[in-house]
MMTF fields as JSON, N, C-alpha, C and O atoms, coordinates in Angstrom:
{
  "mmtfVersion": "1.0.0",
  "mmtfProducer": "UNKNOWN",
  "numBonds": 391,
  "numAtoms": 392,
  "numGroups": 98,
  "numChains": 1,
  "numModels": 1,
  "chainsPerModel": [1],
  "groupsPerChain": [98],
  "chainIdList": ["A"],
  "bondAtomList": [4, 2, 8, 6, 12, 10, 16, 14, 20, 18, 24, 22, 28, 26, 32, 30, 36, 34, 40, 38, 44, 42, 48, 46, 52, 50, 56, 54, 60, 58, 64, 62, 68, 66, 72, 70, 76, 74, 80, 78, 84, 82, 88, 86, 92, 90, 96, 94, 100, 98, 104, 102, 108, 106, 112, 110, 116, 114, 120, 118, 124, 122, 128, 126, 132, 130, 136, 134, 140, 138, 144, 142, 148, 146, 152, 150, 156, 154, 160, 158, 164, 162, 168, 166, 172, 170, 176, 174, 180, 178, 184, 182, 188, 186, 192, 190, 196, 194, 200, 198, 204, 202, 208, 206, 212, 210, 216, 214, 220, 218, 224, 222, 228, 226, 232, 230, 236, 234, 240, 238, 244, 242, 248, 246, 252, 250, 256, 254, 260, 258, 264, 262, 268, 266, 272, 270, 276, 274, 280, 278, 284, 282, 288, 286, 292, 290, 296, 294, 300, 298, 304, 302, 308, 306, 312, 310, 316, 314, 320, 318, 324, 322, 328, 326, 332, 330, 336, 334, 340, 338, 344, 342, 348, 346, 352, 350, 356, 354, 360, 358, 364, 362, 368, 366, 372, 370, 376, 374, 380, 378, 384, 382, 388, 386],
  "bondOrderList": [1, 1, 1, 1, 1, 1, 1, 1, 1, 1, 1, 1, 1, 1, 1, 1, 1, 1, 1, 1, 1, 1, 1, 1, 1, 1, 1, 1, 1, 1, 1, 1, 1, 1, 1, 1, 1, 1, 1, 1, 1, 1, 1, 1, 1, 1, 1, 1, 1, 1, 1, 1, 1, 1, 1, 1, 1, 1, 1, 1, 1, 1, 1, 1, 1, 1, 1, 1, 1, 1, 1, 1, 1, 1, 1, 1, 1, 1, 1, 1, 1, 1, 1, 1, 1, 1, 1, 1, 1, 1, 1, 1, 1, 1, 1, 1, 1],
  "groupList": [{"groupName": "UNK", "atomNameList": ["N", "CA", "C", "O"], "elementList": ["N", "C", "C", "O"], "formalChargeList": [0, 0, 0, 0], "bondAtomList": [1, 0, 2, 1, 3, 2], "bondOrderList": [1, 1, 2], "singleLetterCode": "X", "chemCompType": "L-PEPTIDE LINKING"}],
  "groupTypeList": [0, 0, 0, 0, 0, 0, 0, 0, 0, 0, 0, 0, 0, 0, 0, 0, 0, 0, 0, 0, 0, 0, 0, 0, 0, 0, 0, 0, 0, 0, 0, 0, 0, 0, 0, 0, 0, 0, 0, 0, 0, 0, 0, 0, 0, 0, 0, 0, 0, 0, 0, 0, 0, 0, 0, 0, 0, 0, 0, 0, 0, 0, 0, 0, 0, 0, 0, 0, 0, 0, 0, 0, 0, 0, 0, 0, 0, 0, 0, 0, 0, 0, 0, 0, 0, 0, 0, 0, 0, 0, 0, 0, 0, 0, 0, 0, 0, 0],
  "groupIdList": [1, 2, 3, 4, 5, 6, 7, 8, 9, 10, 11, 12, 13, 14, 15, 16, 17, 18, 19, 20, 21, 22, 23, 24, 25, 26, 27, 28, 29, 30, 31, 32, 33, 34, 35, 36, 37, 38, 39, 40, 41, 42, 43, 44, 45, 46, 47, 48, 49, 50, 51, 52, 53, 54, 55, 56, 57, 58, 59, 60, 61, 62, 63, 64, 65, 66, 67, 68, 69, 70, 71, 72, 73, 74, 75, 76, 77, 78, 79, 80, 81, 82, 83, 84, 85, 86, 87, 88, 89, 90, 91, 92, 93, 94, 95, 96, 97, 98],
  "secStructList": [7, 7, 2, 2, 2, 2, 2, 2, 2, 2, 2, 2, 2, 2, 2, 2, 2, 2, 2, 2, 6, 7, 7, 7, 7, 3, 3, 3, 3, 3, 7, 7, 7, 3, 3, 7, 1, 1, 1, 3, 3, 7, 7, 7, 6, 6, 1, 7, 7, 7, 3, 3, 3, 3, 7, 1, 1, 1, 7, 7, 7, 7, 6, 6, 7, 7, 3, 3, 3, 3, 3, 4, 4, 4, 7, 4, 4, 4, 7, 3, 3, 3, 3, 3, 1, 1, 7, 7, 1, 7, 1, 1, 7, 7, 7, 7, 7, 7],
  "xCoordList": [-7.553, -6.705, -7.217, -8.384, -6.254, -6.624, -5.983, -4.814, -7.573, -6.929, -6.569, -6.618, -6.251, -5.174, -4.427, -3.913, -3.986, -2.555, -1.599, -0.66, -2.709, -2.445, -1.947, -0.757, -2.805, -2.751, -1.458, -0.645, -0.995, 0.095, 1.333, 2.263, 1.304, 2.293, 1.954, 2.204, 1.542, 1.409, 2.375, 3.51, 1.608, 2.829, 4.095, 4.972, 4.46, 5.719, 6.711, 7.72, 6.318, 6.753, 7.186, 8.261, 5.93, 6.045, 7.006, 7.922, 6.808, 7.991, 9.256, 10.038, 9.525, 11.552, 11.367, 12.491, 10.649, 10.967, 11.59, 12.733, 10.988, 11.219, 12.499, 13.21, 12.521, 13.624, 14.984, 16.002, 15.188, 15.789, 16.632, 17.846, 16.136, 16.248, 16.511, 16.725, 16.457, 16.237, 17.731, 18.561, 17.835, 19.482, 19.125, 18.482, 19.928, 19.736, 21.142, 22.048, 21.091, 22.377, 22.827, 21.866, 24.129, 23.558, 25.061, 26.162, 24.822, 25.667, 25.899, 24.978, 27.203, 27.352, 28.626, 29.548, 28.378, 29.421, 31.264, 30.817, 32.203, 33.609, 34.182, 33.786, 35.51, 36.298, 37.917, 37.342, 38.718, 40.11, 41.345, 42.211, 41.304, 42.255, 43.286, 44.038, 43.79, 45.15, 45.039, 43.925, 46.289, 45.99, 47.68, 48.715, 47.69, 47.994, 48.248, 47.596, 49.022, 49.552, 47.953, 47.586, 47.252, 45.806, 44.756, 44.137, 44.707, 43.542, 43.802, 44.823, 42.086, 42.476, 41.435, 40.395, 42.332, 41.965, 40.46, 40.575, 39.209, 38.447, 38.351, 39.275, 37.024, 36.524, 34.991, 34.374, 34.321, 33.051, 32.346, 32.941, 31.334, 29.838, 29.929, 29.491, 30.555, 31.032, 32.525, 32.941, 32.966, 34.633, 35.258, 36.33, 35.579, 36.785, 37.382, 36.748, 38.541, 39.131, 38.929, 38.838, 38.754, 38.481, 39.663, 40.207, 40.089, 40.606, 39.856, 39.021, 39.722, 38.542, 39.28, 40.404, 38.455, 39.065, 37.93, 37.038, 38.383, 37.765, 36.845, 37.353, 35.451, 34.876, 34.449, 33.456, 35.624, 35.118, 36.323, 37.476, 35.699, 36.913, 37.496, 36.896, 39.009, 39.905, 39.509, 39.028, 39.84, 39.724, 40.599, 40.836, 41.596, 42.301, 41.758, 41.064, 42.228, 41.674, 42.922, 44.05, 42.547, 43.583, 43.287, 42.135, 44.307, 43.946, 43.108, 43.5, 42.105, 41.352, 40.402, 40.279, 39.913, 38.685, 37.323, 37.088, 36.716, 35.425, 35.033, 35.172, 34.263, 33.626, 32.614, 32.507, 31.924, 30.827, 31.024, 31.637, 30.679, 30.848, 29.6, 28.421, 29.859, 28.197, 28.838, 29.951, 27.916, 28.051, 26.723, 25.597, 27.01, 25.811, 25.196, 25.995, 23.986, 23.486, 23.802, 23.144, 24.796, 24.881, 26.482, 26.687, 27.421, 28.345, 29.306, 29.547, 30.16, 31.332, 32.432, 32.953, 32.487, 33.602, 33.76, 34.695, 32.511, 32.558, 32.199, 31.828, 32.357, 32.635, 33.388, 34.588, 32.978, 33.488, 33.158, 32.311, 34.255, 34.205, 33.122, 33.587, 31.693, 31.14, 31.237, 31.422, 31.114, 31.586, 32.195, 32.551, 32.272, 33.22, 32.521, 32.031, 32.356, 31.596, 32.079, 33.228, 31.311, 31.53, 31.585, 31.46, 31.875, 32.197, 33.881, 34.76, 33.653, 35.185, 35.273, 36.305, 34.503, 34.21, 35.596, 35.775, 36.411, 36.939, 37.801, 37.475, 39.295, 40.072, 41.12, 41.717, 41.098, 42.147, 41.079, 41.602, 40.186, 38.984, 39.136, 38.853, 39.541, 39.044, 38.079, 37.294, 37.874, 36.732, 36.79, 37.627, 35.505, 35.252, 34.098, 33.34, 33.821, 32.381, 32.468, 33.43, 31.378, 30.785, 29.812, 29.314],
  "yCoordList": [-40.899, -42.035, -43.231, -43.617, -43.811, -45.616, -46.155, -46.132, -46.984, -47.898, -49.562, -50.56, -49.709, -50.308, -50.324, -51.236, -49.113, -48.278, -48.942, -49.681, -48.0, -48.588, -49.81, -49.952, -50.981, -52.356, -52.632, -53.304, -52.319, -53.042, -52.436, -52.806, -51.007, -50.22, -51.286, -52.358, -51.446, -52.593, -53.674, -54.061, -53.955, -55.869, -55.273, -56.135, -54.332, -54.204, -53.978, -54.668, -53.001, -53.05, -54.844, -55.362, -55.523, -56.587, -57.422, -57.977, -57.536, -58.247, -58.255, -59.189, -56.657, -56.151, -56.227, -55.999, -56.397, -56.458, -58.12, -58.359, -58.836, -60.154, -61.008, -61.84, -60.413, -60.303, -59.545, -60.059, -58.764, -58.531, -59.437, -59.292, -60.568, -61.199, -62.779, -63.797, -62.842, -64.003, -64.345, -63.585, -65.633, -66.219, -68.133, -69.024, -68.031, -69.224, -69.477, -68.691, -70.825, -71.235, -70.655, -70.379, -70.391, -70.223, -70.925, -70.907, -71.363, -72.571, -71.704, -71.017, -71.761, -70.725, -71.272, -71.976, -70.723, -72.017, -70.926, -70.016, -70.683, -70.463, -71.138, -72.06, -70.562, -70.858, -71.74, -72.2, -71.94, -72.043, -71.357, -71.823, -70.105, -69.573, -69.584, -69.112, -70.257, -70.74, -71.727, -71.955, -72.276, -73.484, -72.913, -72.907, -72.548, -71.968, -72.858, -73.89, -72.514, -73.404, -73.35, -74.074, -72.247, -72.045, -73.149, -73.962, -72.968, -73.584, -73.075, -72.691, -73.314, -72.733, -71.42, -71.037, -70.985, -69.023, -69.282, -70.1, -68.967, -68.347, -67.045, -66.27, -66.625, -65.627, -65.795, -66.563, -65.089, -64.67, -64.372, -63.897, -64.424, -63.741, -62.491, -62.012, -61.746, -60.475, -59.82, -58.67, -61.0, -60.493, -60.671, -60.873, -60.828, -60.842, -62.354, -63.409, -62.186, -63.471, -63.963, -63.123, -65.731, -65.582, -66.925, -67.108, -67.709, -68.988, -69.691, -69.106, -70.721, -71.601, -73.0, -73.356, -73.594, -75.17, -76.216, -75.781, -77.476, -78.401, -79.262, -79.88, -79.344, -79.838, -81.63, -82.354, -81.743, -82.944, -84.197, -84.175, -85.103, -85.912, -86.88, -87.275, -86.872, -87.52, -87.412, -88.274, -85.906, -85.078, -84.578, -83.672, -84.526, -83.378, -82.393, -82.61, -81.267, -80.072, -79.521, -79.833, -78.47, -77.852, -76.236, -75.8, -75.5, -73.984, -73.893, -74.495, -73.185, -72.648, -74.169, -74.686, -74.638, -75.75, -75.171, -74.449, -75.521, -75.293, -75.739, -76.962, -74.996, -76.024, -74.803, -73.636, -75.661, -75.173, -74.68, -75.42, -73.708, -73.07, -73.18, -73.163, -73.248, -73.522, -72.696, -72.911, -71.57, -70.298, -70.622, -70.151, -71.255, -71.94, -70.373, -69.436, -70.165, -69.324, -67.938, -66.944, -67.99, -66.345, -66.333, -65.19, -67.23, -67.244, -67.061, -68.143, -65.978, -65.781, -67.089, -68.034, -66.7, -67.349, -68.997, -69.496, -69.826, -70.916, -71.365, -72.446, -70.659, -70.69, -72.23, -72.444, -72.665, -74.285, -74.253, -73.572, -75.426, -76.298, -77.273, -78.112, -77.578, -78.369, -79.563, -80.77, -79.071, -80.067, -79.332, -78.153, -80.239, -80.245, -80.381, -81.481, -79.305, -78.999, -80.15, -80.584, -80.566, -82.035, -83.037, -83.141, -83.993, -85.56, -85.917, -85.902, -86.254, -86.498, -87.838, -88.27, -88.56, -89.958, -91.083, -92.224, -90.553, -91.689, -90.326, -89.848, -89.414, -88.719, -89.043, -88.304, -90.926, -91.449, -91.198, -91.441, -90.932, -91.182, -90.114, -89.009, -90.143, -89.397, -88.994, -89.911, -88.173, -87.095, -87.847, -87.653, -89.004, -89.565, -88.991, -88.541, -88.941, -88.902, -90.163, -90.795, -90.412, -91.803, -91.69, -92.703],
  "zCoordList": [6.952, 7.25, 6.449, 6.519, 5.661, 4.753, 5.704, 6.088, 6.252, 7.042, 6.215, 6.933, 4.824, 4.215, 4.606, 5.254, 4.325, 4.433, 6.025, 6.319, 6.703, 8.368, 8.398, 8.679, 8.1, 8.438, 7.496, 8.129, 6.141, 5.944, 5.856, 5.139, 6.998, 7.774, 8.726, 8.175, 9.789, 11.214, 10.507, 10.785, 9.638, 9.548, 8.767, 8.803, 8.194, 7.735, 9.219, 9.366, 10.212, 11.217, 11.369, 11.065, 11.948, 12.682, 12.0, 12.607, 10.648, 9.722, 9.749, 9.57, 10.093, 10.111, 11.837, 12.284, 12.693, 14.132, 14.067, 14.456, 13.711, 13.35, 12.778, 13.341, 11.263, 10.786, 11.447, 10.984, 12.137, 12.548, 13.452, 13.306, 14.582, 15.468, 14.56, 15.218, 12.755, 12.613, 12.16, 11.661, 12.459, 12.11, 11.7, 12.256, 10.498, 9.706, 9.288, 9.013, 9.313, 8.346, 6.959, 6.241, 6.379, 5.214, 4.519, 5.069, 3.535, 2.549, 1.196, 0.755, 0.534, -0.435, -1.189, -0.777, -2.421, -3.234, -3.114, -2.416, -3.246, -3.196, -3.911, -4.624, -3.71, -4.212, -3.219, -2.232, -3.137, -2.431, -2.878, -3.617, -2.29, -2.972, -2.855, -3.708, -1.496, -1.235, 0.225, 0.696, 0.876, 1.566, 2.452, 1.786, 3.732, 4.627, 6.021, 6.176, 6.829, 8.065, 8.97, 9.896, 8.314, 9.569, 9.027, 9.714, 7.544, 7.189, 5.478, 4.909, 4.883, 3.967, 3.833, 4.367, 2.821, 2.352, 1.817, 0.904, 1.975, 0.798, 0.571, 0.821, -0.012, 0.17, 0.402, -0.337, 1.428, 1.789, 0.958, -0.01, 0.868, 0.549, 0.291, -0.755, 1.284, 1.51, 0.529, 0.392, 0.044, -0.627, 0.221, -0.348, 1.92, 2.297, 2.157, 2.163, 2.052, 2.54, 3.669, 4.564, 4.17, 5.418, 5.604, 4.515, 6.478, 6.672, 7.091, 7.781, 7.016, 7.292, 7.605, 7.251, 8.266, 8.509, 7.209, 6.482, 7.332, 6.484, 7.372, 8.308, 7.122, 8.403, 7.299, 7.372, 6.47, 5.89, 5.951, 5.519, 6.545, 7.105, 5.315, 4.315, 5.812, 4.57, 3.261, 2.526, 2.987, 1.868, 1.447, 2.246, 0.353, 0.0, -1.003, -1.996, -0.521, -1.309, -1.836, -1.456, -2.965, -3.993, -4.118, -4.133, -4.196, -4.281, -5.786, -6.785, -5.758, -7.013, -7.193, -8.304, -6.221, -5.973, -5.535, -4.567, -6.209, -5.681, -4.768, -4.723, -3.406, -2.535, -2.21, -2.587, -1.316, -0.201, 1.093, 1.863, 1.46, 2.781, 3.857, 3.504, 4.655, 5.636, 6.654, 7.133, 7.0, 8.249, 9.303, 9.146, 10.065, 11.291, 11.72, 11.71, 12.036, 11.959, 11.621, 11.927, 11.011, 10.318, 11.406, 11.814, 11.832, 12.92, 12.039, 11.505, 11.509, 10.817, 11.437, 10.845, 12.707, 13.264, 13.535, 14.161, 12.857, 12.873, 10.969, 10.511, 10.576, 9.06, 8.486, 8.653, 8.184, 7.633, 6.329, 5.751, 5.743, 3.968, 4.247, 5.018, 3.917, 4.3, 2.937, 3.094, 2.013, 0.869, -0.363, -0.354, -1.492, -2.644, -3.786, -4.04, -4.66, -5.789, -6.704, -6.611, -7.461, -8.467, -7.579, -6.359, -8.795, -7.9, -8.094, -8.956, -6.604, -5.744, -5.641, -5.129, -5.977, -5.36, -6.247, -5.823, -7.413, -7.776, -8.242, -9.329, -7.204, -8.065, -9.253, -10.036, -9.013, -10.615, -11.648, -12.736, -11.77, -12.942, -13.887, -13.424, -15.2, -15.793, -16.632, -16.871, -17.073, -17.752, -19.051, -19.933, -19.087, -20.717, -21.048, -20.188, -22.441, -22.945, -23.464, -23.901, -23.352, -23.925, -25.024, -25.515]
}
């Protein structure tokens, strides 16, 4: 018997007993693939489409926009737009180089 071996069989156990039970937010960039009487369409992490609400107050959004998704501890069903990829801050502005 390597008792190496043993000891980092013991914490691989203790590690996936752990992991198993662990739940974190997680934030992930999308797309808008369409905009619906429910909410709007993305797609998941996973590929599915999901509907989602906009958890960002006096915003308009556009199908094929980039945004951010935030899943509160791993909760499919509370799935939110938490923000908007680029800057939104002035939408008359356009795109100069200087």
């Amino acid at each position: 018997m390597d008792l190496g071996k043993e000891i980092l069989k013991a914490i691989q156990i203790m590690v996936n007993k752990k992991f198993k039970s662990y739940r974190a937010d997680r934030t992930y960039q999308t797309i808008i693939k369409r905009i619906d009487k429910n909410g709007y369409v993305i797609i998941d992490q996973a590929g599915q489409e999901r509907t989602v609400p906009c958890g960002i107050p006096n915003v308009e959004l556009k199908p094929m926009q980039s945004v951010y998704v935030k899943e509160p501890l791993g909760n499919l069903n509370e799935l939110h737009i938490c923000s908007v990829v680029g800057n939104t801050s002035n939408p008359n502005r356009r795109n100069r180089r200087r």
